[in-house]
N, C-alpha and C positions, 0 to 999 in steps of 0.2 A: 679518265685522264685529266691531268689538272695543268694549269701553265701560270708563267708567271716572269716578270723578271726584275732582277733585284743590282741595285745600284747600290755599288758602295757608301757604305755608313746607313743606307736607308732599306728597312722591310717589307715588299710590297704584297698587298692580298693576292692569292692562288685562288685561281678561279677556275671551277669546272669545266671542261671542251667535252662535247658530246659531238662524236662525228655522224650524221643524222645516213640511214638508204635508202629512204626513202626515193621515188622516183622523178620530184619535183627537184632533187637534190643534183640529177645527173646530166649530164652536158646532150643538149641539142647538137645533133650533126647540121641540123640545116642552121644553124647560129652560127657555127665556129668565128666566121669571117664578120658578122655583127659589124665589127666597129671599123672596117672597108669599106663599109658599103653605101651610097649613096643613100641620103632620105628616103628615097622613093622604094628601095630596095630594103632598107630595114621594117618600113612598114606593109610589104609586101609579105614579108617574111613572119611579122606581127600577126596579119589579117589571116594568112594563110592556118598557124598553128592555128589561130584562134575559133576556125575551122571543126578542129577536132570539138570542142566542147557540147555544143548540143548531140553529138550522136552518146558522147562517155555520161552524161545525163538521162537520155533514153535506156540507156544498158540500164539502169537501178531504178527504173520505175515503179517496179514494183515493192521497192524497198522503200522508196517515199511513201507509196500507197500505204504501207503499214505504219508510216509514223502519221500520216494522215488520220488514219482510223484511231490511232494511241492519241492524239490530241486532240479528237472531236469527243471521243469519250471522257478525258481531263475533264475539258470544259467544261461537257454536257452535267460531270459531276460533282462541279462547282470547284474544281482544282487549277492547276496553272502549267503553264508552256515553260522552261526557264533556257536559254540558252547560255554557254559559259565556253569562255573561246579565249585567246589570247592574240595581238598584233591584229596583221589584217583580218585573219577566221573572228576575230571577237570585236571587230568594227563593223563588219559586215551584218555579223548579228543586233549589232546595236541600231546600224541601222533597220536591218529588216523588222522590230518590231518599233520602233517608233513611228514606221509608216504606217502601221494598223491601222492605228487610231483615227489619226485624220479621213484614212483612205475607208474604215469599213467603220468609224463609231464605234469599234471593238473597247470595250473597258480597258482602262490602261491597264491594270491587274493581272489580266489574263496572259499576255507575252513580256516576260521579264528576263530581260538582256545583263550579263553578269561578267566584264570585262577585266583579266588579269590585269591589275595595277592599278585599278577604279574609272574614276572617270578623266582624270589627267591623263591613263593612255588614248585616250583618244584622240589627241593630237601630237604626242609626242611617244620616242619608247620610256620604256620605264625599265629599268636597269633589273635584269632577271626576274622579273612576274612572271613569265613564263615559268619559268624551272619550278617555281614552288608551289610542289603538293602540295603542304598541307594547309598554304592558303586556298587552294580550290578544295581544299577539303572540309575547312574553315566556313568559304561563304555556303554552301552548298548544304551546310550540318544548318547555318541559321536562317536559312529560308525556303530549303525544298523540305516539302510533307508526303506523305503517304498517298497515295493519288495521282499526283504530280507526273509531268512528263521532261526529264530531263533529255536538251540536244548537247551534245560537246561538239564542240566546233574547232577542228583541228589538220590544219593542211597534212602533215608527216604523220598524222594518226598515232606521234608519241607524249605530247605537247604537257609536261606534266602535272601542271595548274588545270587541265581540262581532265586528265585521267583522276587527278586525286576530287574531284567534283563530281565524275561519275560512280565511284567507287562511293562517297559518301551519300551521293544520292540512290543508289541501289539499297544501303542501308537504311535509310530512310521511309522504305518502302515505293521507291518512285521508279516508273522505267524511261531505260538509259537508249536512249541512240549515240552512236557516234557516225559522225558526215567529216569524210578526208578526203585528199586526193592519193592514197596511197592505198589500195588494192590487197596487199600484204600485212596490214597491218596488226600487229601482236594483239592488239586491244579490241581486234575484232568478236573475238569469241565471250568476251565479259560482259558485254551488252543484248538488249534484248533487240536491236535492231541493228545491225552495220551498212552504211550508206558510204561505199569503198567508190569514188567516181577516178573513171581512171586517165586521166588529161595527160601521164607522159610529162618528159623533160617542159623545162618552161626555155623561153626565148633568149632570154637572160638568167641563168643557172642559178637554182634558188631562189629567183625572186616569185614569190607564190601570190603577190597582189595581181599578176598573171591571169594566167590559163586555170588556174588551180581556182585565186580567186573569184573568177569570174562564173567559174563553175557550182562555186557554193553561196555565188549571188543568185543566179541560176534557180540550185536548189531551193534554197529558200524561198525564193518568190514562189518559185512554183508548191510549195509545202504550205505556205500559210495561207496562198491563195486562196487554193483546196478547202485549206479548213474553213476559211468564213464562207464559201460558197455552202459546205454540209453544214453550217449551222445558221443557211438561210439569209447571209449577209448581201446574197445577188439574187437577183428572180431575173432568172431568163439568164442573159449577161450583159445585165444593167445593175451599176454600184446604185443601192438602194438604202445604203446606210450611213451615207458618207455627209461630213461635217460641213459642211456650208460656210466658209470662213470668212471668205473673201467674194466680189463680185462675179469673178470668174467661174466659180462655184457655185453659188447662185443662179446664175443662169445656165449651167451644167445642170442643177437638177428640175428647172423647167424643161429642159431637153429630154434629160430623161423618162419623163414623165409622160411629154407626148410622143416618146417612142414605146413606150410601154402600155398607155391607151389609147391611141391614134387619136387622143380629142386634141381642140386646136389650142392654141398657148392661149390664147385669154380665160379658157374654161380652167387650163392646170395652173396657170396663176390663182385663180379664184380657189378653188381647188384646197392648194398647197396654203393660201393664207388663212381659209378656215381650218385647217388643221394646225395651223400654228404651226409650220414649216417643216409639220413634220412629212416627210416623203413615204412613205410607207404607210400611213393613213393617208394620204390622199391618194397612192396610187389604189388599195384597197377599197377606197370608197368610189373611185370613177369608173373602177374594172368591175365592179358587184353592180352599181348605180343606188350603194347604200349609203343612207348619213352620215358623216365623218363620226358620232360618237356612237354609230354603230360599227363603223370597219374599227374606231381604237377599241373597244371592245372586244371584238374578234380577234383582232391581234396580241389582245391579253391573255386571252385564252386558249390562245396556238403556240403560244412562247415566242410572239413576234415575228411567227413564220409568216408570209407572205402569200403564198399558198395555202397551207393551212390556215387561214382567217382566210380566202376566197372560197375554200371548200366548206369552212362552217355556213357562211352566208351563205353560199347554192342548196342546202341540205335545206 
């Protein structure tokens, strides 16, 4: 369907209407009244739906579990994560890998976020980036490879800049998840993983920065988590990898430290500044009670596991 309207003497562009059925699309019965209702009563109403989303996240765990296993494999051989999303689904993703880095030391390389409209959507929309295949078919041809773990990131599960990205990343050789909030989704069967989370009407009809969003912030945390913990990024569940930027930080991984080998902070200060701050050599050498160019060592040789360099040391 197309609309459009035209003023005398002047021709105005016809522009595509897609009416979407998604389930994000359709009207809340506990909203109807919304815009009646007291503060306290719309955010009651807010908090309530918002409710629903950790259980529609547990329903597909196992369907994360698989893209978990598909991205520790990537990595492990030498491939990359890409995500490709449009509006909120492709902010979300932008953010969820740019917290990698800081948070696990993960190479920036490895989780690469791929936003319909570039980086100017990210603060603003960008006038039909969504709709267009063949630009998600575009970026996808000139930077996913064979290996590769392609996510599309798509509230309605039709989102056509993300479907024409998975389609070219299939060709490519790479496998496809798609993460929605719509359950029924036609594009389910074209990928090698479907992550259908089922959140229901949102609060305010259509708007998917929502219950929907919040669900595939959700996911995501909980998916890349996973992966740096199987590739070793936590011992125990203590961040053991994380970048030290600021003071706050800094003294975050003396903490860490003496929770991970019960010694007192003036030892894991010492500790941390012979290894030249790196936290994983020093927690390695205070838990073994080997010399810091023996735990780096070990830890070269384990692939920087954590464990593995404690297990070559006990041997």
């Amino acid at each position: 369907m197309t609309t459009g309207r035209v003023e005398p003497g002047k021709v105005t562009a016809v522009r595509p209407v897609v009416r979407v059925g998604a389930p994000t699309e359709r009207r809340n019965p506990h909203s109807v009244d919304l815009d009646l209702m007291s503060t306290r009563e719309v955010l009651t109403v807010i908090n309530e739906a918002d409710r629903r989303v950790p259980g529609a996240v547990a329903a597909v765990l196992d369907e994360i579990a698989e893209t978990v296993d598909l991205a520790v494999a990537a990595l492990r051989g030498g491939h990359r994560v890409h995500y490709f999303g449009a509006g909120t689904s492709g902010r979300l993703g932008v953010l969820d890998a740019a917290e990698l880095a800081p948070t696990f030391n993960s190479p920036r390389h490895w989780f690469c976020a791929h936003l319909a409209g570039g980086p100017e959507a990210m603060w603003r929309a960008v006038e039909d980036a969504e709709d267009d295949e063949r630009a998600g078919a575009a970026d996808a041809t000139g930077c996913v490879r064979a290996g590769d773990l392609v996510v599309g990131l798509a509230a309605s599960g039709r989102t056509p800049y993300v479907l024409g990205a998975l389609a070219a990343a299939r060709a490519q050789g790479a496998s496809t998840v798609l993460l929605c909030a719509n359950p029924e989704a036609d594009a389910a069967s074209s990928v090698d993983v479907f992550i259908g989370v089922d959140t229901g009407p949102e609060v305010v009809t259509g708007s998917t920065r929502m219950k929907a969003g919040t669900a595939q912030k959700l996911v995501l945390n909980t998916f890349s988590t996973a992966v740096m913990v199987r590739l070793g990024r936590v011992y125990s569940n203590l961040m053991i990898d994380m970048v030290a930027t600021n003071a706050k930080l800094r003294g975050r991984m003396i903490s860490i430290l003496m929770e991970a080998t019960g010694c007192a902070e003036e030892i894991c200060r010492v500790a941390l500044h012979e290894a030249d701050g790196d936290l994983k050599t020093a927690l390695v050498s205070l838990v073994s009670g080997a010399e810091v160019s023996a735990a780096r060592a070990a830890l070269a040789r384990s692939a920087d596991q954590v464990r593995g360099a404690l297990a070559l040391l006990a041997s």
